[in-house]
N, C-alpha and C positions, 0 to 999 in steps of 0.2 A: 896734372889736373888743375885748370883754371878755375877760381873761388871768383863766386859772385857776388852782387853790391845790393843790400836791402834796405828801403828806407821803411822805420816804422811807421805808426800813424801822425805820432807824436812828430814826428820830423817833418816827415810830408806837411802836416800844419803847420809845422816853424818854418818850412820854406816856400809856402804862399804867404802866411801874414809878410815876412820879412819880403818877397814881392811887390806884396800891396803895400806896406809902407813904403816902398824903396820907388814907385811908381807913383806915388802919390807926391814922394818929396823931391825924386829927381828925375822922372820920367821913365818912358817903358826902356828905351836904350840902355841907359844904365841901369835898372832892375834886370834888364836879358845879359847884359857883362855881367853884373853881380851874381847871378843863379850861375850863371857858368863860372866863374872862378869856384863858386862851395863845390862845385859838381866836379869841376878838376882835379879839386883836395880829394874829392871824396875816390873819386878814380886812381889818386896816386897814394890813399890809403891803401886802397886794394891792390895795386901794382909793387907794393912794399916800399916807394920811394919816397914817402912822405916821412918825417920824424916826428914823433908822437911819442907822448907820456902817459903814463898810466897814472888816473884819478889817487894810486896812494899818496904819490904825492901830497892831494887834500884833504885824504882822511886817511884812517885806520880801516881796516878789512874790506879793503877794495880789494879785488883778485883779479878781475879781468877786465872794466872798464878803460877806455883809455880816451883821450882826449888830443886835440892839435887846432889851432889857431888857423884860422881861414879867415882873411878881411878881418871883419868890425867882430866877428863871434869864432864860438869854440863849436866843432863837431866834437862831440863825443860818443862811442863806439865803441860793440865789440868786435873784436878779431876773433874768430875760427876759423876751425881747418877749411870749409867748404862756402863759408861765404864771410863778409864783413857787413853790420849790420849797425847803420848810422839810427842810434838810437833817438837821439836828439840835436837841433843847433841853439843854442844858446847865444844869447849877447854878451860880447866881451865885460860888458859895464858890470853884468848879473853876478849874483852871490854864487858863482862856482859851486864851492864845497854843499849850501843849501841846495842848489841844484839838483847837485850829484848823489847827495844822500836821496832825496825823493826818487834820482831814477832809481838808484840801487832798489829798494822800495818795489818799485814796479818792475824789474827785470826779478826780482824774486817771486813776483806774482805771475810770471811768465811772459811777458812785456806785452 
């Protein structure tokens, strides 16, 4: 059984701004490579070839978040049996752990 790939809202919003900032600062070329390298990651999360960390890393009772480095920012992500669901993309530069404690936050609210 082939597991599918779900962006939340949350995400789908990080990867239009990051878009439009990316189109603004380096043109639509490189905004259309840029969306397609996160989109490769994000296909080789769900293909299992990607290597990824789990969020405990940066914090205490994380259970299933997990996180991987794509370009300038971090997908971060749950894995289940039936689909992988890119909860958020983050900037590399961004407070991680702050981050991640908020989404925990909202995937306990149902994301």
């Amino acid at each position: 059984m082939s597991r599918s790939l779900r962006l939340t809202r949350r995400a789908e919003a990080s990867l239009t701004e990051i878009a439009r900032w990316t189109i603004e600062n380096f043109g639509l070329r490189q905004a259309e490579s840029y969306e397609a390298e996160l989109l490769d990651r994000c296909e080789g999360i769900l293909n299992g070839e990607a290597h990824s960390q789990s969020c405990a890393v940066l914090m205490d009772d994380v259970e299933d978040l997990r996180f991987i480095r794509a370009g300038e920012h971090f997908l971060v992500f749950l894995e289940q049996p039936d689909e992988v669901i890119i909860v958020d993309i983050l900037h590399s530069r961004c407070d991680l752990p702050h981050h991640v404690a908020a989404l925990i936050a909202l995937k306990n609210e149902g994301l």
